[in-house]
PALODO-356929 format. One record per residue: residue number from 1; residue in three letters; x, y, z of N, C-alpha, C in turn. Coordinates in Angstrom, 3 decimals, decimal comma. Example, Ala and Ser with C-alpha at 12.3 -4.5 7.8 and 13.67 -1.06 7.14 Angstrom:
<sites>
<site><num>1</num><residu>ALA</residu><n_x>13,190</n_x><n_y>-5,690</n_y><n_z>7,800</n_z><ca_x>12,300</ca_x><ca_y>-4,500</ca_y><ca_z>7,800</ca_z><c_x>13,200</c_x><c_y>-3,300</c_y><c_z>7,800</c_z></site>
<site><num>2</num><residu>SER</residu><n_x>12,850</n_x><n_y>-2,250</n_y><n_z>7,080</n_z><ca_x>13,670</ca_x><ca_y>-1,060</ca_y><ca_z>7,140</ca_z><c_x>12,900</c_x><c_y>0,030</c_y><c_z>7,870</c_z></site>
</sites>
This chain:
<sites>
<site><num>1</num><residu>UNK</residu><n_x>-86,530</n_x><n_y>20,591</n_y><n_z>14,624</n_z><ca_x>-86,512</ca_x><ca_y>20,759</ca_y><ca_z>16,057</ca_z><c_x>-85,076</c_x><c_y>21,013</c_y><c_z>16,522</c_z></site>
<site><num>2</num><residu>UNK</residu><n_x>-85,274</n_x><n_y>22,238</n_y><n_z>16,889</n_z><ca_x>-83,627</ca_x><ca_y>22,564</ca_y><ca_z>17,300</ca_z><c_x>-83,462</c_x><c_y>22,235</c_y><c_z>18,914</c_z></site>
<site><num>3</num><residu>UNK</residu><n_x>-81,905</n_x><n_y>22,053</n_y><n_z>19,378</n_z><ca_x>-81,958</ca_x><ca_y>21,853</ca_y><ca_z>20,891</ca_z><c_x>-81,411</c_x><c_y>23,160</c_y><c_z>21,425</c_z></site>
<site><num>4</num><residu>UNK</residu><n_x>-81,574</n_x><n_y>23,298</n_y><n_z>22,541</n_z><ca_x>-81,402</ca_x><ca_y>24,529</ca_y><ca_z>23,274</ca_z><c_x>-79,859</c_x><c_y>24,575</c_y><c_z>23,420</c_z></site>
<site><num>5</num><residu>UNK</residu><n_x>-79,226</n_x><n_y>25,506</n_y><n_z>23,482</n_z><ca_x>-77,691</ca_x><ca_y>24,995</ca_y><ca_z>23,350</ca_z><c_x>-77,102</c_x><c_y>24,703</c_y><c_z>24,769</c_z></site>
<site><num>6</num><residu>UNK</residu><n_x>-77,834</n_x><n_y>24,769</n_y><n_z>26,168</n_z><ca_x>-76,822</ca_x><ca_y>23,558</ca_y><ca_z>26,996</ca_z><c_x>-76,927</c_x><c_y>22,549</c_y><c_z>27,023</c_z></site>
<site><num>7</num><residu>UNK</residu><n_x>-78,357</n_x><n_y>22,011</n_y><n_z>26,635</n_z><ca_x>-78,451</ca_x><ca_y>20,295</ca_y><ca_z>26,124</ca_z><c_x>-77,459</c_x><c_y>20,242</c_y><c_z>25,098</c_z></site>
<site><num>8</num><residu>UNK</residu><n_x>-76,983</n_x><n_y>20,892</n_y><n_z>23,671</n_z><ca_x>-76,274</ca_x><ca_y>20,465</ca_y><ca_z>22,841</ca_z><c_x>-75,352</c_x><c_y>20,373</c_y><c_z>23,252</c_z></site>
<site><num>9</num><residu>UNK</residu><n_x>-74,479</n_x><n_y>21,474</n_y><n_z>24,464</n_z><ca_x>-73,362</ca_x><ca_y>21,202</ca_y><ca_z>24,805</ca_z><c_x>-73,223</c_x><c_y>20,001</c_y><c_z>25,600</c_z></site>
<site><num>10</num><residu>UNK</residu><n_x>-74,440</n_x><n_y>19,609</n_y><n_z>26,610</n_z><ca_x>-73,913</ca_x><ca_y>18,183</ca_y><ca_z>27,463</ca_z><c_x>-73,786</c_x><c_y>17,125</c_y><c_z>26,771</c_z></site>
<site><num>11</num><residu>UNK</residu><n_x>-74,069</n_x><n_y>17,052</n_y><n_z>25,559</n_z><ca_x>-74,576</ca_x><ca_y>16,004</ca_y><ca_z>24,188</ca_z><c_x>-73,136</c_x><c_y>15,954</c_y><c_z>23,652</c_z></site>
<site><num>12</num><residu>UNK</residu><n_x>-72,680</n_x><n_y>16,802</n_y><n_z>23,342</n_z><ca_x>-70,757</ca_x><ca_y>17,268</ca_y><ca_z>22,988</ca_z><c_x>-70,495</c_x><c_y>16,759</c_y><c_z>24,018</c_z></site>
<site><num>13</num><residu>UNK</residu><n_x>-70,581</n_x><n_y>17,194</n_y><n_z>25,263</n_z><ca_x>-69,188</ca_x><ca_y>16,678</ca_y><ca_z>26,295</ca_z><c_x>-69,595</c_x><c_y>15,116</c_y><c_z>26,222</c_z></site>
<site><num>14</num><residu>UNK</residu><n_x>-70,420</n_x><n_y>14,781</n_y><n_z>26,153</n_z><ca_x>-70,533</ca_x><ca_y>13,179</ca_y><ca_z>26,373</ca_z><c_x>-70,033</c_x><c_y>12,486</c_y><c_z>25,381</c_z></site>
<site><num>15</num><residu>UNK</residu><n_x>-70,084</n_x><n_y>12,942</n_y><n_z>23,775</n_z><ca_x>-69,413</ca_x><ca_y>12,179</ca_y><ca_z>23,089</ca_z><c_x>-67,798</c_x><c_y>12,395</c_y><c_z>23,063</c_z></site>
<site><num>16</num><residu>UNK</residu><n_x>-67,429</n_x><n_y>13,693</n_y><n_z>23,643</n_z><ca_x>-66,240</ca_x><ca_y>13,659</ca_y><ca_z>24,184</ca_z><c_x>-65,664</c_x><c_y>12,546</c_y><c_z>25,079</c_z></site>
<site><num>17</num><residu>UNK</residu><n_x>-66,761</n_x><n_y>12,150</n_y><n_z>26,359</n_z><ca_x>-66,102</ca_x><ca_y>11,246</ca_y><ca_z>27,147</ca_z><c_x>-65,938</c_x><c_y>9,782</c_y><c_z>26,253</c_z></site>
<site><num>18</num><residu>UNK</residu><n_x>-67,134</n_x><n_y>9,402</n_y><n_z>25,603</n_z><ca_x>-67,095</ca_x><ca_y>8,634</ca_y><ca_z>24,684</ca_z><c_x>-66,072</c_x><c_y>8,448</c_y><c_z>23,689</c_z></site>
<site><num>19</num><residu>UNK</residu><n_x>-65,562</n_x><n_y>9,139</n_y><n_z>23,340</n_z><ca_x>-64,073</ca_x><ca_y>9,468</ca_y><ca_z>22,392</ca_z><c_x>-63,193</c_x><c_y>9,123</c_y><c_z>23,280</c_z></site>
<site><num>20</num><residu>UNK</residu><n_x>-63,040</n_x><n_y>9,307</n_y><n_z>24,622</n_z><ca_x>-61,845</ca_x><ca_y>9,511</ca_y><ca_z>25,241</ca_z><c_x>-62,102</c_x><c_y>8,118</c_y><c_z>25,912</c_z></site>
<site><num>21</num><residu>UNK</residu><n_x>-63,152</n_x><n_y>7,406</n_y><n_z>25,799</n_z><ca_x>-62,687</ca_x><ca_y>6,503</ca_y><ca_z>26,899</ca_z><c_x>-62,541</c_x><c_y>4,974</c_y><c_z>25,816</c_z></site>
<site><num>22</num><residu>UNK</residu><n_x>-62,684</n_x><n_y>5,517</n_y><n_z>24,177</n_z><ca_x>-62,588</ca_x><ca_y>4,664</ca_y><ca_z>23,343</ca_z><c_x>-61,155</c_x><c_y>4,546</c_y><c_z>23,157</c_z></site>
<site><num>23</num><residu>UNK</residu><n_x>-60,818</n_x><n_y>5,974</n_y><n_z>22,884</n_z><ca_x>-59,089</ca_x><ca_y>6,394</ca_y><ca_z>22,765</ca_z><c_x>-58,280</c_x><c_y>5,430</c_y><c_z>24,184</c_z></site>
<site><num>24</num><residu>UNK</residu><n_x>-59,044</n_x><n_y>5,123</n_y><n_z>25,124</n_z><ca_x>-57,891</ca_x><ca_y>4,750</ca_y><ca_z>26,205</ca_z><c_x>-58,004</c_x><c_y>3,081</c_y><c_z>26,080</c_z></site>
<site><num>25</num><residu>UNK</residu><n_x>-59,076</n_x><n_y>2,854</n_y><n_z>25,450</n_z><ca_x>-59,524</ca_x><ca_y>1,336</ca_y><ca_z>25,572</ca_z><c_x>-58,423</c_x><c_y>0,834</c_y><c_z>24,201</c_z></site>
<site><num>26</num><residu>UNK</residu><n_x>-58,378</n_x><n_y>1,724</n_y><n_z>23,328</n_z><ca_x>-57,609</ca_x><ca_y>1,189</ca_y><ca_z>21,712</ca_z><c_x>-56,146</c_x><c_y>1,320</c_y><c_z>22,523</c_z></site>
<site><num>27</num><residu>UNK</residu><n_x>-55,513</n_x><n_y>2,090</n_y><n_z>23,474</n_z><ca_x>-54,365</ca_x><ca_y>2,487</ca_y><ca_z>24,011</ca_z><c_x>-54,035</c_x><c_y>1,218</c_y><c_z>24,682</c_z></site>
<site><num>28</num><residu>UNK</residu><n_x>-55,131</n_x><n_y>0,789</n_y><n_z>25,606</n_z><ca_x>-54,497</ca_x><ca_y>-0,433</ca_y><ca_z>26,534</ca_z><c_x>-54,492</c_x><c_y>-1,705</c_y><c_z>25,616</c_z></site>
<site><num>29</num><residu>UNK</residu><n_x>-55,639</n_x><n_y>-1,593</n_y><n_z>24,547</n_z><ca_x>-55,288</ca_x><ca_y>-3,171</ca_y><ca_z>23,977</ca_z><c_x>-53,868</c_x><c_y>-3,077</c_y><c_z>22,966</c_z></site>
<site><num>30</num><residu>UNK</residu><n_x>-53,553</n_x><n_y>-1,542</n_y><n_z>22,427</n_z><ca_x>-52,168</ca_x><ca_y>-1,851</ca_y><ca_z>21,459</ca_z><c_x>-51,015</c_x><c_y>-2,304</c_y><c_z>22,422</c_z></site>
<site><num>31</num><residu>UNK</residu><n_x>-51,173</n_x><n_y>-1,880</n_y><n_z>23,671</n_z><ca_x>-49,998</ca_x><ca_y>-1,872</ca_y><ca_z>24,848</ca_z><c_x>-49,946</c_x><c_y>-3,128</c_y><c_z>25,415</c_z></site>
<site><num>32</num><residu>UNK</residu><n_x>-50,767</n_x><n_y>-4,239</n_y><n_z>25,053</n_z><ca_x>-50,493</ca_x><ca_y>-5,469</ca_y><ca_z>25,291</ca_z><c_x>-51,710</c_x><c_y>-6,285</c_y><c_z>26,171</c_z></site>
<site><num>33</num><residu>UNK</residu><n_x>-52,485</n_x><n_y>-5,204</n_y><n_z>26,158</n_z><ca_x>-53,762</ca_x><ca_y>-5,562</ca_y><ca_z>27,601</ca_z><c_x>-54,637</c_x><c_y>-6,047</c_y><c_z>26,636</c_z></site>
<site><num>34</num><residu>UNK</residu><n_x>-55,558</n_x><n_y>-7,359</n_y><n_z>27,607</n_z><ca_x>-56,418</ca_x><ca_y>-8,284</ca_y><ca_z>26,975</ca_z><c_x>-57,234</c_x><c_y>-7,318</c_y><c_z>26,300</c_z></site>
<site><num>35</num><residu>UNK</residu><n_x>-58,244</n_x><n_y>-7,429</n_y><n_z>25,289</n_z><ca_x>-59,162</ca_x><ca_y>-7,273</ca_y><ca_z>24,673</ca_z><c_x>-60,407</c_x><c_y>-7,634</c_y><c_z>25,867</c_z></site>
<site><num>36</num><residu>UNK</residu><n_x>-61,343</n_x><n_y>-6,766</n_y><n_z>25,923</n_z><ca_x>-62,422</ca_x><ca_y>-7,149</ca_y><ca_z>26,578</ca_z><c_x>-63,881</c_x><c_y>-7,470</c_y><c_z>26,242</c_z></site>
<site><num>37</num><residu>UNK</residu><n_x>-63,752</n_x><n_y>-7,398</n_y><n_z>24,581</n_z><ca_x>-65,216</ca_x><ca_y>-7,655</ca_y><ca_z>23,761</ca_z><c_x>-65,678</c_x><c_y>-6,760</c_y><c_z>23,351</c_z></site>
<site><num>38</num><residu>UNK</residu><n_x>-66,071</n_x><n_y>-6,688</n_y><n_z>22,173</n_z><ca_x>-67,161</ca_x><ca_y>-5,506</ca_y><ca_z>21,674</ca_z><c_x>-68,202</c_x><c_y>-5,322</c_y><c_z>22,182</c_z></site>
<site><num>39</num><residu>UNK</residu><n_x>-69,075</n_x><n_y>-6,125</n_y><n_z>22,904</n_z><ca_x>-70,506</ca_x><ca_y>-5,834</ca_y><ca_z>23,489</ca_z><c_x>-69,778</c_x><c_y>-5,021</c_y><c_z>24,891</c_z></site>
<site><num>40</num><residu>UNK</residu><n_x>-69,016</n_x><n_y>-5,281</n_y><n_z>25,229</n_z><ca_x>-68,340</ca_x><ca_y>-5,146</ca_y><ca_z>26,776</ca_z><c_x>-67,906</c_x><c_y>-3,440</c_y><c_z>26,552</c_z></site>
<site><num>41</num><residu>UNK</residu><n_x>-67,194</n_x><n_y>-3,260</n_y><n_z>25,443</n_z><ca_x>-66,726</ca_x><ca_y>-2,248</ca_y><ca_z>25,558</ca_z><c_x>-67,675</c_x><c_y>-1,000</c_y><c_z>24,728</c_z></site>
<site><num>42</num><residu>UNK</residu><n_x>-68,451</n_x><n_y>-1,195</n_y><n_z>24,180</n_z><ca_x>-69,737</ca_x><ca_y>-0,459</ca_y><ca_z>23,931</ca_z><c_x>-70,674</c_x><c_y>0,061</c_y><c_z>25,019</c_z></site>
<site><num>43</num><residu>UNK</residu><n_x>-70,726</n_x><n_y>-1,274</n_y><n_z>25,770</n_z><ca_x>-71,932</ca_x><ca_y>-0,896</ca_y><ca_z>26,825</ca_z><c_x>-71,033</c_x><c_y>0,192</c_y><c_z>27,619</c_z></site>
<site><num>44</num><residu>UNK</residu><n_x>-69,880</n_x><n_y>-0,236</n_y><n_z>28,081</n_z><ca_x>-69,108</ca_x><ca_y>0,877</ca_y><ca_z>28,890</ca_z><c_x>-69,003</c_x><c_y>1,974</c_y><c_z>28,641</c_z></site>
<site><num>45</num><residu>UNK</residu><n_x>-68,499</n_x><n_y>2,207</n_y><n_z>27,046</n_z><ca_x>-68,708</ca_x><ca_y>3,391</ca_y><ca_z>26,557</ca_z><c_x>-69,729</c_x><c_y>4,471</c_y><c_z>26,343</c_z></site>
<site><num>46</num><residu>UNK</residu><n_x>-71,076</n_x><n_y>3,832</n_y><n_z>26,092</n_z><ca_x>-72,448</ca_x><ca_y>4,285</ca_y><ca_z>26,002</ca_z><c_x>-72,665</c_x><c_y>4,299</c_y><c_z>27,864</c_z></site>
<site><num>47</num><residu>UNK</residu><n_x>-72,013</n_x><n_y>4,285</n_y><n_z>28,482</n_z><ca_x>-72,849</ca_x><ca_y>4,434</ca_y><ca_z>30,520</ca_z><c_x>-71,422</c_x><c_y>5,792</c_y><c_z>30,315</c_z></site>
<site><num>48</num><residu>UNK</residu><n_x>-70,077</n_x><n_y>5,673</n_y><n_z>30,054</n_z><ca_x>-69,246</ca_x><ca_y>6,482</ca_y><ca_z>29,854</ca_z><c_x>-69,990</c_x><c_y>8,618</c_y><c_z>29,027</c_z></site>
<site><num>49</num><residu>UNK</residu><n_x>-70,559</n_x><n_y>7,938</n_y><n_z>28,186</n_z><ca_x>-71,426</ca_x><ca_y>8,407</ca_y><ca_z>27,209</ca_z><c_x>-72,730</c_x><c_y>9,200</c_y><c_z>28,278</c_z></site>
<site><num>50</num><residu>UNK</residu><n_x>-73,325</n_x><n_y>8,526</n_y><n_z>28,697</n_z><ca_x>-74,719</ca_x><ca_y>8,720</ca_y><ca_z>29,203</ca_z><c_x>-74,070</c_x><c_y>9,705</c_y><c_z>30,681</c_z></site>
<site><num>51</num><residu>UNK</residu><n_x>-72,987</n_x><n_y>9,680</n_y><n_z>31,472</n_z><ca_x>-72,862</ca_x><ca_y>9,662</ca_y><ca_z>32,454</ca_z><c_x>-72,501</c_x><c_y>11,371</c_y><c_z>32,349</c_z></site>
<site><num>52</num><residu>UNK</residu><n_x>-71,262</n_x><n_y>11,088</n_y><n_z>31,542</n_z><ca_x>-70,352</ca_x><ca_y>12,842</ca_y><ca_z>31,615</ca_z><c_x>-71,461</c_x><c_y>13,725</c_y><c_z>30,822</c_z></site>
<site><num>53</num><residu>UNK</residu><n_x>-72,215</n_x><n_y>13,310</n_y><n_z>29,794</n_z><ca_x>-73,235</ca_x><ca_y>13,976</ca_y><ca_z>30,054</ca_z><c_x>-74,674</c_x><c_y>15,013</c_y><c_z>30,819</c_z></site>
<site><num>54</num><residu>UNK</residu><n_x>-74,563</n_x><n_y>14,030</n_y><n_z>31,235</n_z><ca_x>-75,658</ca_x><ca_y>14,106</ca_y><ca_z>32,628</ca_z><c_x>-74,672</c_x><c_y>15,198</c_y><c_z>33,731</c_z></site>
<site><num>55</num><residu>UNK</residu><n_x>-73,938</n_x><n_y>14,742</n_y><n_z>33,976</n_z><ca_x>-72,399</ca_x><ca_y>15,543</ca_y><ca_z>34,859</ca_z><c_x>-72,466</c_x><c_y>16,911</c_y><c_z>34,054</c_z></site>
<site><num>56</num><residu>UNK</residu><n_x>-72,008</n_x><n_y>17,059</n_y><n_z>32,886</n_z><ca_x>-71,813</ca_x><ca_y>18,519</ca_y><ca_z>32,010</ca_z><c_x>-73,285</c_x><c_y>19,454</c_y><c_z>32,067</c_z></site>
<site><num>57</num><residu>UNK</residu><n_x>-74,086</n_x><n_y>18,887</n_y><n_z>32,119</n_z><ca_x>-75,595</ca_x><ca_y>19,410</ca_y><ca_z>32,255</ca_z><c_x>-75,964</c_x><c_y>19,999</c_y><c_z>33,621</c_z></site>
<site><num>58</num><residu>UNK</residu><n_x>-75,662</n_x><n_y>18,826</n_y><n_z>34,553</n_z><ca_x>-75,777</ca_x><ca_y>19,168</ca_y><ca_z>36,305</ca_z><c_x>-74,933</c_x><c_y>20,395</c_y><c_z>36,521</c_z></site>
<site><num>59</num><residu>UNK</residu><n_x>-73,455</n_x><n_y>19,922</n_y><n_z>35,985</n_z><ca_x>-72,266</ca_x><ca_y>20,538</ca_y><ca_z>36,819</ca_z><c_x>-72,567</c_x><c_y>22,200</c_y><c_z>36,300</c_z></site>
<site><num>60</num><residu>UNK</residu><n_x>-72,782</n_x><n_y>22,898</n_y><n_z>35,183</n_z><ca_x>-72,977</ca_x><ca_y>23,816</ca_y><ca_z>33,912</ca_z><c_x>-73,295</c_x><c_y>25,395</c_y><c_z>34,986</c_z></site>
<site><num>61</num><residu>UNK</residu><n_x>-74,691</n_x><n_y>24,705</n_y><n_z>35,179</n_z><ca_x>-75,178</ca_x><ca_y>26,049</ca_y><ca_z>36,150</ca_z><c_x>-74,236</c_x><c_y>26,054</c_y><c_z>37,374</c_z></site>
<site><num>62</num><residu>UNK</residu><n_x>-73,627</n_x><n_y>25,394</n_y><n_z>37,856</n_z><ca_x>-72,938</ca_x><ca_y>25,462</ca_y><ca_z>39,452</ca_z><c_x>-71,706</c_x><c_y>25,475</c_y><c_z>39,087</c_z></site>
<site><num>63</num><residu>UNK</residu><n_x>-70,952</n_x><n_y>25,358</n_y><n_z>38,322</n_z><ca_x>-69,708</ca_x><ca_y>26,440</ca_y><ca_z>37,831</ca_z><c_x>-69,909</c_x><c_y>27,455</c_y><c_z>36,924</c_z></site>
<site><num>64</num><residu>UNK</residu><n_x>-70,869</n_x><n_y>28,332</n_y><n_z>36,591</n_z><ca_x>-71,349</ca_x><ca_y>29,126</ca_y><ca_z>35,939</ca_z><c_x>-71,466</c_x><c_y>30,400</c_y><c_z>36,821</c_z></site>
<site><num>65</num><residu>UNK</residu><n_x>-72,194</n_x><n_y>30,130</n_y><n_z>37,796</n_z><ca_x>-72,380</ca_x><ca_y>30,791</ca_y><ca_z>39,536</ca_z><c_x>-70,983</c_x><c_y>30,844</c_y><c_z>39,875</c_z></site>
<site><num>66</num><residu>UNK</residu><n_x>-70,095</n_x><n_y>29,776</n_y><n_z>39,815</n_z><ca_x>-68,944</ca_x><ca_y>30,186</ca_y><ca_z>40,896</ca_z><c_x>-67,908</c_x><c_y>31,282</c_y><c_z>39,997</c_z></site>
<site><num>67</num><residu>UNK</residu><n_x>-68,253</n_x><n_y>31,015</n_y><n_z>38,515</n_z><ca_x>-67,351</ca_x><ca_y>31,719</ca_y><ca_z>37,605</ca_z><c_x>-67,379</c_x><c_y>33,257</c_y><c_z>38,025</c_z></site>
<site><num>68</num><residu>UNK</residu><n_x>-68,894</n_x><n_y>33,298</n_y><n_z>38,477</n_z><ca_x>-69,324</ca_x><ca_y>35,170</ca_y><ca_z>38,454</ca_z><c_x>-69,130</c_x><c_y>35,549</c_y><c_z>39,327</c_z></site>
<site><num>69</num><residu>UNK</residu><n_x>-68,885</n_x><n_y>34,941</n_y><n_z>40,607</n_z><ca_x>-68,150</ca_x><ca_y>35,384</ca_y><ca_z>42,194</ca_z><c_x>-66,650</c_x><c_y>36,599</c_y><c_z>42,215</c_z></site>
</sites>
C-alpha cells in the first residue's frame, strides 16, 4: 500500500518538526536547563509531530495557489 505523495510529504515535515524540537530539547538540557522527563518530552514531541503535520498537509494546497499567482 503505497501513500499518495502529499500525505508522504506531511509525514516528512512532521518528523522534521519532531527532529527539530528533539534537537532543541537535547540543546537546552546540555546548556544547563532542567531535564523535563522522558514521558514529558515524548508526549510533546509526538503533539509537535502530529501538529506540523497536519499544518504541512492544510498549509500545501494554499501556498501552492499563491505560488502560481
Amino acid at each position: 500500500m503505497a501513500l499518495e505523495p502529499t500525505v508522504k510529504a506531511s509525514l516528512l515535515w512532521g518528523v522534521v518538526g519532531v527532529l527539530s524540537f528533539l534537537v532543541g530539547v537535547q540543546t537546552y538540557t546540555l546548556l544547563g536547563g532542567d531535564f523535563f522527563g522522558v514521558g514529558t518530552v515524548i508526549g510533546v514531541a509526538a503533539g509537535v509531530g502530529v501538529v506540523s503535520a497536519a499544518l504541512a498537509h492544510v498549509a500545501r494546497p494554499v501556498l501552492r495557489e499563491r505560488s502560481q499567482r
